[in-house]
KOLGU-465609 format. One record per atom (N, C-alpha, C): x, y, z; residue in three letters. Coordinates in steps of 0.1 Angstrom, whole numbers, plus 2048, in hexadecimal, padded with zeros to 3 digits. Each point is the difference from the previous one (the first is absolute). Layout:
N
XYZala;...
//
This chain:
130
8087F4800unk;7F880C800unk;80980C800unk;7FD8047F2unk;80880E801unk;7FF80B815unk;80580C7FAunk;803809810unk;7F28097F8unk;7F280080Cunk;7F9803801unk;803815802unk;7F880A7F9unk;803808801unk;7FC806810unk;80980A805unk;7FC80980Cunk;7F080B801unk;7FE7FF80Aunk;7F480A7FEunk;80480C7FCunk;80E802802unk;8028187FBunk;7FF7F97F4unk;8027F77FAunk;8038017EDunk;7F27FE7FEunk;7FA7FB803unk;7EF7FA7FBunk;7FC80D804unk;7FE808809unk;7FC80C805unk;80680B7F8unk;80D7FF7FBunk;8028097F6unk;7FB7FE7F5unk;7FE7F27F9unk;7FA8007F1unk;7F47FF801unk;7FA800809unk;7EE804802unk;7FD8127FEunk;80A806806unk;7FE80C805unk;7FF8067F0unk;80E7FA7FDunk;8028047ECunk;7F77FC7F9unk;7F57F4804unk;7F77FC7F6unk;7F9809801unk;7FE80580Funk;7EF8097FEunk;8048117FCunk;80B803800unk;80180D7FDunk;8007FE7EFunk;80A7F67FCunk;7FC7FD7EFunk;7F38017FEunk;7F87F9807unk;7F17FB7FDunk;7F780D804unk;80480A809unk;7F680D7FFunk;80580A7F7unk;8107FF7FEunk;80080B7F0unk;7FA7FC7F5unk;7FD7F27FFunk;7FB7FB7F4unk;7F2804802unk;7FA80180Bunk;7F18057FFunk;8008107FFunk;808806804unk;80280D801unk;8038067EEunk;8077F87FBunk;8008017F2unk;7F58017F9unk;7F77F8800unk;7F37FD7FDunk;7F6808805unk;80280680Funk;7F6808805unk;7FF80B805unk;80E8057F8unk;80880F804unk;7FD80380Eunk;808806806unk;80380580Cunk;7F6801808unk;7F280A7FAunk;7FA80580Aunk;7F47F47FEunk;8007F77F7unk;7F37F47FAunk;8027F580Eunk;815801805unk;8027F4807unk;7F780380Cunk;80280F804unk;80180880Funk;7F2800803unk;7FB8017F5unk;7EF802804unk;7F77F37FEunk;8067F67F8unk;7F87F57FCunk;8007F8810unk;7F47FE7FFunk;8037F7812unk;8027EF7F9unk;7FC7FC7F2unk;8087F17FCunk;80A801800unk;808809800unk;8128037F8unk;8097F580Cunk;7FD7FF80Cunk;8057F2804unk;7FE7F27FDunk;7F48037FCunk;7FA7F27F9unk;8077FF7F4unk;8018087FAunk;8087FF7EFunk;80F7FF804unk;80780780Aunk;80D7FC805unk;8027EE804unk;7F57FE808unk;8037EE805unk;7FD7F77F3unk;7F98077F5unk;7FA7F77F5unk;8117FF7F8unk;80380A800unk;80C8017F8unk;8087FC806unk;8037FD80Dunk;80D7FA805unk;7FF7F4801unk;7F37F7800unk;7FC7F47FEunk;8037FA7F0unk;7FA8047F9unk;8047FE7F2unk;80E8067FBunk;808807804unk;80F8027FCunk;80A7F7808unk;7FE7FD80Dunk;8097F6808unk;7FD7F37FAunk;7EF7FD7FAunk;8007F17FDunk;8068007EDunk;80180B801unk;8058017F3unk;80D7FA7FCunk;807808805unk;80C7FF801unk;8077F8803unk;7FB7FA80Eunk;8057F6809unk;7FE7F07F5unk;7F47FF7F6unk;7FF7F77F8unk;8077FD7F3unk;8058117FCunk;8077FE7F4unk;811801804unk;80280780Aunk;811805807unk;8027FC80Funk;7F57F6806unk;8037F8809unk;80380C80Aunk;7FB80A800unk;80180A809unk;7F780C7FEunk;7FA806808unk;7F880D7FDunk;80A80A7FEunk;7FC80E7FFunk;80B80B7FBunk;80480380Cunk;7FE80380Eunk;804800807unk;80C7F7809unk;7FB7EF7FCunk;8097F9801unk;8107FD7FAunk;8008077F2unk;80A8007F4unk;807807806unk;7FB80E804unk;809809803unk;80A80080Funk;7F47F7809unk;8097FE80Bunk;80B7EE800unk;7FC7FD7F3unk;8087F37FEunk;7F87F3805unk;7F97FE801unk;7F57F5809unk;7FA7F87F3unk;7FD7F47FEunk;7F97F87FAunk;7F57FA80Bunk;7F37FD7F5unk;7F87F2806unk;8027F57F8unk;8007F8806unk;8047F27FAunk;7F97F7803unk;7F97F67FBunk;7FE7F2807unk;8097FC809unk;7F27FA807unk;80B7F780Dunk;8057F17FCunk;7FC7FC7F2unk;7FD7F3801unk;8127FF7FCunk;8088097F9unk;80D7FB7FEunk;8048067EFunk;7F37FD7FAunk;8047FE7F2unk;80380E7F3unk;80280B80Funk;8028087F8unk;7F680A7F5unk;7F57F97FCunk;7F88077F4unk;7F680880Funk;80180C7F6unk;7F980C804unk;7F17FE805unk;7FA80280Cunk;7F27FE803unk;7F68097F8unk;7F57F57FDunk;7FA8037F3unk;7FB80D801unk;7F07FF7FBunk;7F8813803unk;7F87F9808unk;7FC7FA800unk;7F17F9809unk;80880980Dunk;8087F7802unk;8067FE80Bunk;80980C805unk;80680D7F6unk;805808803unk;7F480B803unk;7F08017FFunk;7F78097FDunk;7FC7F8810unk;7FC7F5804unk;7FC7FE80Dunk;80C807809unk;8087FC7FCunk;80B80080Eunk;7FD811802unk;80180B7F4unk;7FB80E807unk;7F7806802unk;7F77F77FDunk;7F6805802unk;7FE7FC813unk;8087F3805unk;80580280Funk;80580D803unk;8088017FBunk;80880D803unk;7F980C803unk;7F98047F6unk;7F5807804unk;7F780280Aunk;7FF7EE800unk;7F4802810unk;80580580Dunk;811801801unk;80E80580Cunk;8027F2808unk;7F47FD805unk;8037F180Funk;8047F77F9unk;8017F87F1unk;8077F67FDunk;8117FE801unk;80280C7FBunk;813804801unk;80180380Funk;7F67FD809unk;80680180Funk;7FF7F7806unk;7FB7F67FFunk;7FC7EE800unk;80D7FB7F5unk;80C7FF809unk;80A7FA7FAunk;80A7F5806unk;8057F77FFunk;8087F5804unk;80B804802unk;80A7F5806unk;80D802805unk;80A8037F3unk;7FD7FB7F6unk;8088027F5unk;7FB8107F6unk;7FB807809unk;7FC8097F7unk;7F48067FAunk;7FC7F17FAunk;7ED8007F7unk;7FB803807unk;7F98097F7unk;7F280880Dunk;7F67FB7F6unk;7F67FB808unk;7EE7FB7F8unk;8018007F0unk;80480F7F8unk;7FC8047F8unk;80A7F47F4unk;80B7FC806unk;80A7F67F9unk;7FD7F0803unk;7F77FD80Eunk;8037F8803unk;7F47F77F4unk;7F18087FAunk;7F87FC7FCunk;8048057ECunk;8098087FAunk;8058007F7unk;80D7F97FCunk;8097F8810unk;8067F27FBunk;80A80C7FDunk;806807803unk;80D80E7FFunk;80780380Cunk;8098067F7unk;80780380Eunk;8068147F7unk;80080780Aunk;8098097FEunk;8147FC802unk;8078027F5unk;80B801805unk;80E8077FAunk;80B801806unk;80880E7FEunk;8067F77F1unk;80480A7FBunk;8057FF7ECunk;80A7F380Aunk;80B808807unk;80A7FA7FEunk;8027F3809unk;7F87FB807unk;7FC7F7805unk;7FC7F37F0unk;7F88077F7unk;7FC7F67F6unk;80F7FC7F8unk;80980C7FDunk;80B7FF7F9unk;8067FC805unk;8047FA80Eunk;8087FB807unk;7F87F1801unk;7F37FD7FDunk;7FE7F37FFunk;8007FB7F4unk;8018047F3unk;8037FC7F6unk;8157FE7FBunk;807809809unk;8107FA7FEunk;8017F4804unk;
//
């Protein structure tokens, strides 16, 4: 089992997903559409839902994850990237907050333990493939 990431790193690339995920609504709903719309959090959690499961399905990482170096991975071993089924459940946990706090000794909190993932650091994976 690769080295499971730290909470500052997961906490940093959540923090980056949602700030990515309200400029992108803020783009769409200019400044004063975001400030006054009372959805405009709902259109923020919709987009950070659909961009982390995005990503995480095609780049095995959301955009906030890439940038702080973190992958999800299967836990089963074999490497191939966790599908969309399974990358769109797992954040749409995320979003609910109590799954990622319901977590095991190794790490997995709920939201991994039922999408079969694991969060973990780049160089932990590059160090398991030498």
């Amino acid at each position: 089992m690769e080295q499971t990431a730290s909470w500052a790193q997961r906490v940093l690339a959540l923090l980056i997903d949602w700030i990515a995920s309200t400029l992108v609504v803020i783009a769409f709903l200019g400044v004063d559409g975001w400030s006054e719309n009372p959805m405009a959090e709902f259109y923020v959690l919709g987009v950070f839902v659909l961009e982390s499961a995005l990503f995480t399905a095609l780049t095995g990482a959301s955009f906030g994850k890439l940038i702080c170096r973190l992958r999800v991975v299967n836990v089963d071993g074999s490497g191939r990237p966790v599908n969309l089924l399974h990358c769109l459940i797992r954040q749409v946990m995320v979003a609910l907050v109590i799954p990622p706090l319901v977590f095991r000794p190794d790490g997995r909190g709920l939201h991994d333990m039922v999408a079969k993932s694991a969060t973990a650091t780049l160089s932990s994976l590059q160090a398991r493939r030498k």
